[in-house]
BALO-914368 format. One record per residue: residue in one letter; x, y, z of N, C-alpha, C in turn. Coordinates in steps of 0.1 Angstrom, whole numbers, padded with zeros to 4 digits, always signed. Layout:
REM BALO-914368
+---------+-------+--------+-------+--------+---------+-------+-------+--------+-------+
| residuo | neast | nnorth |   nup | caeast | canorth |  caup | ceast | cnorth |   cup |
+---------+-------+--------+-------+--------+---------+-------+-------+--------+-------+
|       a |     X |      Y |     Z |      X |       Y |     Z |     X |      Y |     Z |
...
+---------+-------+--------+-------+--------+---------+-------+-------+--------+-------+
This chain:
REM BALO-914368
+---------+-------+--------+-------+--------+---------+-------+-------+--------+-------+
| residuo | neast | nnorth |   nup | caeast | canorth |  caup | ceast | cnorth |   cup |
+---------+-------+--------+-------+--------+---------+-------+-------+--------+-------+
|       x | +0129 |  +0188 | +0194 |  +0141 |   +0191 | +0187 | +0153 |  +0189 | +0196 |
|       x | +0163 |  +0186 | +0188 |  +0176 |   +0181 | +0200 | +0187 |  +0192 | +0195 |
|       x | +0201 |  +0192 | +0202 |  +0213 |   +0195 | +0198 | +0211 |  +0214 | +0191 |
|       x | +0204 |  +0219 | +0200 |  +0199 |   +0235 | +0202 | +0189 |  +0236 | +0190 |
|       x | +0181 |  +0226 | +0189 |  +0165 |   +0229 | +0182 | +0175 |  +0230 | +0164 |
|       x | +0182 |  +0222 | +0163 |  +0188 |   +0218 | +0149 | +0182 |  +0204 | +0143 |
|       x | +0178 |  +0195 | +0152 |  +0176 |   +0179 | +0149 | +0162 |  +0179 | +0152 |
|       x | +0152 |  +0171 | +0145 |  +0143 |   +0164 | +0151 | +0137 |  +0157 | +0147 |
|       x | +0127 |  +0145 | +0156 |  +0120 |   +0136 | +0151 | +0108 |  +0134 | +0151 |
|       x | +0101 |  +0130 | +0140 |  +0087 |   +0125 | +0145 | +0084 |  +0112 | +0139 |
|       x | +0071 |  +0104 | +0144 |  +0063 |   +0094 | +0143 | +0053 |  +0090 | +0148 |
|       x | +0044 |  +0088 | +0132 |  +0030 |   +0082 | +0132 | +0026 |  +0071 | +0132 |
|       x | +0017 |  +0067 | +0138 |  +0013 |   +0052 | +0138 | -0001 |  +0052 | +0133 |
|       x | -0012 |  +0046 | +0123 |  -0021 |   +0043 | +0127 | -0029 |  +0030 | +0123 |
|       x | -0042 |  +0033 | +0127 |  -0045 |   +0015 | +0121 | -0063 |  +0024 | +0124 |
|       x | -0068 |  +0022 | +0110 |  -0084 |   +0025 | +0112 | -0092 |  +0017 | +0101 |
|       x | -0106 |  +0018 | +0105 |  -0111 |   +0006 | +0100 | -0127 |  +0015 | +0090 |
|       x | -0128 |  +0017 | +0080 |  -0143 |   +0022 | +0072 | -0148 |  +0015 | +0072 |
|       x | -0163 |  +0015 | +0075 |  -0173 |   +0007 | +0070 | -0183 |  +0014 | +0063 |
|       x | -0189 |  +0005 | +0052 |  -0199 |   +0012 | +0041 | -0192 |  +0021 | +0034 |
|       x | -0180 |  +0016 | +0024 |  -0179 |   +0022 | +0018 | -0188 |  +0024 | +0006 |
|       x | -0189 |  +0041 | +0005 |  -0198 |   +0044 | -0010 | -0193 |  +0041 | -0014 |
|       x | -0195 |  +0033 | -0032 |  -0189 |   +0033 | -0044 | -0196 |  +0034 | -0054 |
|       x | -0195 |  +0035 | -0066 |  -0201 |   +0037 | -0076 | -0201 |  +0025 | -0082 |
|       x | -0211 |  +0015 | -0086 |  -0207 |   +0003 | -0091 | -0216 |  +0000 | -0104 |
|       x | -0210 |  -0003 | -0117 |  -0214 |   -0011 | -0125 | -0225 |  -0015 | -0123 |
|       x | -0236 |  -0014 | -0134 |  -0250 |   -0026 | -0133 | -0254 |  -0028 | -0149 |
|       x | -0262 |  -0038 | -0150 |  -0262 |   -0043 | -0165 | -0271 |  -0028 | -0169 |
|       x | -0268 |  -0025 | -0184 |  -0278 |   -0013 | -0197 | -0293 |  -0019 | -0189 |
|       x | -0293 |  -0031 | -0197 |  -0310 |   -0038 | -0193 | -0318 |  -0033 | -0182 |
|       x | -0311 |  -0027 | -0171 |  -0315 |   -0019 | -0161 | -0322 |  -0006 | -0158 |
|       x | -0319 |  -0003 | -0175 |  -0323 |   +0013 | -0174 | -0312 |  +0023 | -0167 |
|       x | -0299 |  +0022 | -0164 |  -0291 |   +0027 | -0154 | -0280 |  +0022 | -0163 |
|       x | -0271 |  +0029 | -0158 |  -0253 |   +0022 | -0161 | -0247 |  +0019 | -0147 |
|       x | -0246 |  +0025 | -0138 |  -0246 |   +0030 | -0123 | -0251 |  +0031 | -0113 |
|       x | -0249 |  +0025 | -0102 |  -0255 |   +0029 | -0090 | -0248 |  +0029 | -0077 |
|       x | -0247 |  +0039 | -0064 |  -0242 |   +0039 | -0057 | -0247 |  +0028 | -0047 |
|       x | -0235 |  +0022 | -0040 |  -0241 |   +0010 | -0030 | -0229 |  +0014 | -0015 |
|       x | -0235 |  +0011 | -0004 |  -0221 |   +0011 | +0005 | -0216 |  -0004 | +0003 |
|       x | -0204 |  -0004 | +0000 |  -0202 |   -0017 | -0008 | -0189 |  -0027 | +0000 |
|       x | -0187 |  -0019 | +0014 |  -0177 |   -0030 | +0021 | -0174 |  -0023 | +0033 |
|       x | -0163 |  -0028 | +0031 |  -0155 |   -0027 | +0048 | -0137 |  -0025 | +0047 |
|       x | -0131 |  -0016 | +0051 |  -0117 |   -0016 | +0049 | -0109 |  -0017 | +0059 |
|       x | -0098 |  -0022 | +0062 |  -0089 |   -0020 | +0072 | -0079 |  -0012 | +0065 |
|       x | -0071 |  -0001 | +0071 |  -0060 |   +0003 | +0072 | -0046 |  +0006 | +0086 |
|       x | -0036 |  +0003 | +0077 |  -0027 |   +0007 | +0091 | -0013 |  +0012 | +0079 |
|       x | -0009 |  +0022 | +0089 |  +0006 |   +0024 | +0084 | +0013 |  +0034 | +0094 |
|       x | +0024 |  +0037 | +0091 |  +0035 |   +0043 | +0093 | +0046 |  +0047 | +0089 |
|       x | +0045 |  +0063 | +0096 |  +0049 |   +0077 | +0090 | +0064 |  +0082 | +0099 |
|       x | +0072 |  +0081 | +0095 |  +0083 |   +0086 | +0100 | +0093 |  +0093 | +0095 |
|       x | +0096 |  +0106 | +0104 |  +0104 |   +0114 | +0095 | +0117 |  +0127 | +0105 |
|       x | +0124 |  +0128 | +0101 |  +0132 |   +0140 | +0106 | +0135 |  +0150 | +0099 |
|       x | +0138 |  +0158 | +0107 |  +0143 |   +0173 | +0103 | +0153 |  +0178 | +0107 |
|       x | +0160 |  +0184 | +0101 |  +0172 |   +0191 | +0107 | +0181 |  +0204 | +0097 |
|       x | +0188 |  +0213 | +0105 |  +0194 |   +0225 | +0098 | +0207 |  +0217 | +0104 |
|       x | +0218 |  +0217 | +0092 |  +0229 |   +0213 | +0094 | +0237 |  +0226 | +0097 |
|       x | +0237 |  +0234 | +0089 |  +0245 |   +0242 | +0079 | +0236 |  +0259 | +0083 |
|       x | +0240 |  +0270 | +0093 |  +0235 |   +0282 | +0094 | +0246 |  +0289 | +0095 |
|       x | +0244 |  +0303 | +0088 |  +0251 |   +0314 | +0091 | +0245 |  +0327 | +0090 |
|       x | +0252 |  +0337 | +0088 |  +0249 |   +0350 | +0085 | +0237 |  +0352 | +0076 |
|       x | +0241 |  +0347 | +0070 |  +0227 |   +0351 | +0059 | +0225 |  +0335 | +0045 |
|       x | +0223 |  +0326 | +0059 |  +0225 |   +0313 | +0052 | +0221 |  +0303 | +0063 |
|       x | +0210 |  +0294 | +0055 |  +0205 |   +0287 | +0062 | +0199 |  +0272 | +0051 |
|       x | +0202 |  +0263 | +0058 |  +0200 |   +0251 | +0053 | +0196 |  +0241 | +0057 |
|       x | +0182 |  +0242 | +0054 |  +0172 |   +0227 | +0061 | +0171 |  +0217 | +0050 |
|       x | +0170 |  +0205 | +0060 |  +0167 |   +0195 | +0053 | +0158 |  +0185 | +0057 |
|       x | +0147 |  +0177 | +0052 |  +0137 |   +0169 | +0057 | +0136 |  +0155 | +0051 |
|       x | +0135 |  +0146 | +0058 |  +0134 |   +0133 | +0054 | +0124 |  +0128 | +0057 |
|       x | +0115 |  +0116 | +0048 |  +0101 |   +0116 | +0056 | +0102 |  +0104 | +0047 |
|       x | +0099 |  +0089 | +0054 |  +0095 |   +0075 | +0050 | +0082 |  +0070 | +0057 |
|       x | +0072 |  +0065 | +0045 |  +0060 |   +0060 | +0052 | +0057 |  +0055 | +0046 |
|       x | +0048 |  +0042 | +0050 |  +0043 |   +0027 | +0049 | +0030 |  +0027 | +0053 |
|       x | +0024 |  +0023 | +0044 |  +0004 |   +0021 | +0046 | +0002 |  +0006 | +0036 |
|       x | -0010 |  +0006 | +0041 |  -0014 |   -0007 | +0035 | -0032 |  -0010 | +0039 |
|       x | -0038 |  -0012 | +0029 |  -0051 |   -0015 | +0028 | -0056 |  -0024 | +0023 |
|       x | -0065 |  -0031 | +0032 |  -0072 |   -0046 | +0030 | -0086 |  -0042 | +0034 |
|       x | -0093 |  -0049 | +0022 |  -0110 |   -0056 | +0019 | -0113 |  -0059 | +0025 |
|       x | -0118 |  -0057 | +0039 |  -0124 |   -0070 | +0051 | -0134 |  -0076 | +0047 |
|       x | -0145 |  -0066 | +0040 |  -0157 |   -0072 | +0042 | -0164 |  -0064 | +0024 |
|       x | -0168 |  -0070 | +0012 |  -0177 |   -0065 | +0008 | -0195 |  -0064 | +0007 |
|       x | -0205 |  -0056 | +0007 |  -0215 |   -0057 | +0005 | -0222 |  -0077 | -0003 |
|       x | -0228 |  -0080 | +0001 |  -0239 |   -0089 | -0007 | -0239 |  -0089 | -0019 |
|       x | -0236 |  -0098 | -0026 |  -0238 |   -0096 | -0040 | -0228 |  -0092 | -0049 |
|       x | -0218 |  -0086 | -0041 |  -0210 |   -0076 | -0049 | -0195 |  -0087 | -0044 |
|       x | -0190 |  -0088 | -0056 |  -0181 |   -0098 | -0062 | -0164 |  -0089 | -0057 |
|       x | -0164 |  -0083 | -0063 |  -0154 |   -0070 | -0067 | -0153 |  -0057 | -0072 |
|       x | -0150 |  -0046 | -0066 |  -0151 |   -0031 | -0071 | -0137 |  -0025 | -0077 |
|       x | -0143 |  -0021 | -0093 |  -0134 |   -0023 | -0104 | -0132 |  -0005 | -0105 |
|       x | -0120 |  -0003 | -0098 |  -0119 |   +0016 | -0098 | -0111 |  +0021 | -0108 |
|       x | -0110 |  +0007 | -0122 |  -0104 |   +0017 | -0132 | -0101 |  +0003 | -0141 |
|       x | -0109 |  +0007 | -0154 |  -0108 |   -0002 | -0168 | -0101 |  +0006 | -0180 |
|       x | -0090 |  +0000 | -0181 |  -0087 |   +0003 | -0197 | -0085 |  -0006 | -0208 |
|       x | -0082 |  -0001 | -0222 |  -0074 |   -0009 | -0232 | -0087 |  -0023 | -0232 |
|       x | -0099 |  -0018 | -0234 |  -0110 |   -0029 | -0234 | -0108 |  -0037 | -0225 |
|       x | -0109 |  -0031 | -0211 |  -0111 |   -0039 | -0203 | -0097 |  -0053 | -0199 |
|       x | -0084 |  -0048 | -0206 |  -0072 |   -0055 | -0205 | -0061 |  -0051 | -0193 |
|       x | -0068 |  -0043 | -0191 |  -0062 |   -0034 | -0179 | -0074 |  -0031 | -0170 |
|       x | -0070 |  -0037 | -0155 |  -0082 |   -0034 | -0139 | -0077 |  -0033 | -0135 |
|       x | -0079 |  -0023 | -0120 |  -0070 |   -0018 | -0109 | -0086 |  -0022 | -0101 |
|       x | -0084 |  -0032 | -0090 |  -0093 |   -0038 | -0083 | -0095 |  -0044 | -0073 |
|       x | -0107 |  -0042 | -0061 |  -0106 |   -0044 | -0051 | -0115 |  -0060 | -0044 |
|       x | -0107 |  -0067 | -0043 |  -0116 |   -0082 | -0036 | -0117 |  -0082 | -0022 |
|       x | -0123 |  -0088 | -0016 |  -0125 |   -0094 | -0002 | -0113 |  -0098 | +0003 |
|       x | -0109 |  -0096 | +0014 |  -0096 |   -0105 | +0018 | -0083 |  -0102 | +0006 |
|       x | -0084 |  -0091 | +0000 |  -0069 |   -0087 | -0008 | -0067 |  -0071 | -0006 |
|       x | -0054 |  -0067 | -0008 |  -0047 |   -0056 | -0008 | -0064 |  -0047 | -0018 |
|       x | -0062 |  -0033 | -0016 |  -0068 |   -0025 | -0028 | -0059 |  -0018 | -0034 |
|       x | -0062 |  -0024 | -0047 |  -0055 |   -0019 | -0056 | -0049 |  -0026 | -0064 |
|       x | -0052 |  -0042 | -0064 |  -0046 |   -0052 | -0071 | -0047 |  -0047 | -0084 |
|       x | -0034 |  -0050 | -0096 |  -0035 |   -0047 | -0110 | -0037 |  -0059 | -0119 |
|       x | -0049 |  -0062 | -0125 |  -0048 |   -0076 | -0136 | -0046 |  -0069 | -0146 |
|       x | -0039 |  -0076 | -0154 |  -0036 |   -0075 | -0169 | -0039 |  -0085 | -0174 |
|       x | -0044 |  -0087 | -0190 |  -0045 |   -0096 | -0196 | -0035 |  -0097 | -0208 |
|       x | -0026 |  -0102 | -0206 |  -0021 |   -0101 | -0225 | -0021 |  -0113 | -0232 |
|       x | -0033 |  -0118 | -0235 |  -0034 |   -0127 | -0248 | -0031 |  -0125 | -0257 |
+---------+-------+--------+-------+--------+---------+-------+-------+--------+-------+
């Protein structure tokens, strides 16, 4: 804290890597199953967290903080399981709407279809 413990700053950095993600993945009826859990990849993440604090404004019986906090993350597919194409973590509207994760792309890509 600076300027008699009125101001301060902080910042996070990070960058970490999962492997074997569990997921829950799709498999054909003909299976006997709808579902099955597989560790189905590999993720990279990194971001950054920065923020300050400060009391501008104190008195007698008055006090006034204020916080500001900006952060930036970002997650990539490095690696999925064998077999496994893409992990689809949310279908709507018959399948016209996916929120979906590929190899080598952001998670969280959105396709829409509007034919």
């Amino acid at each position: 804290m600076l300027f008699r413990n009125r101001i301060g700053f902080e910042v996070t950095w990070y960058n970490s890597r999962t492997v074997d993600q569990i997921v829950q993945l799709s498999i054909p009826a003909s299976s006997g199953a709808m579902t099955k859990l597989v560790n189905a990849g590999e993720l990279q993440s990194n971001g950054l967290e920065m923020g300050i604090h400060a009391i501008p404004l104190t008195g007698k019986k008055f006090k006034w903080t204020s916080q500001l906090n900006l952060s930036m993350s970002s997650s990539k597919v490095s690696k999925l399981a064998s077999g496994v194409k893409n992990i689809v973590f949310y279908e709507a509207e018959q399948n016209a709407l996916r929120i979906v994760a590929e190899e080598g792309e952001r998670v969280g890509n959105i396709y829409v279809y509007h034919g």
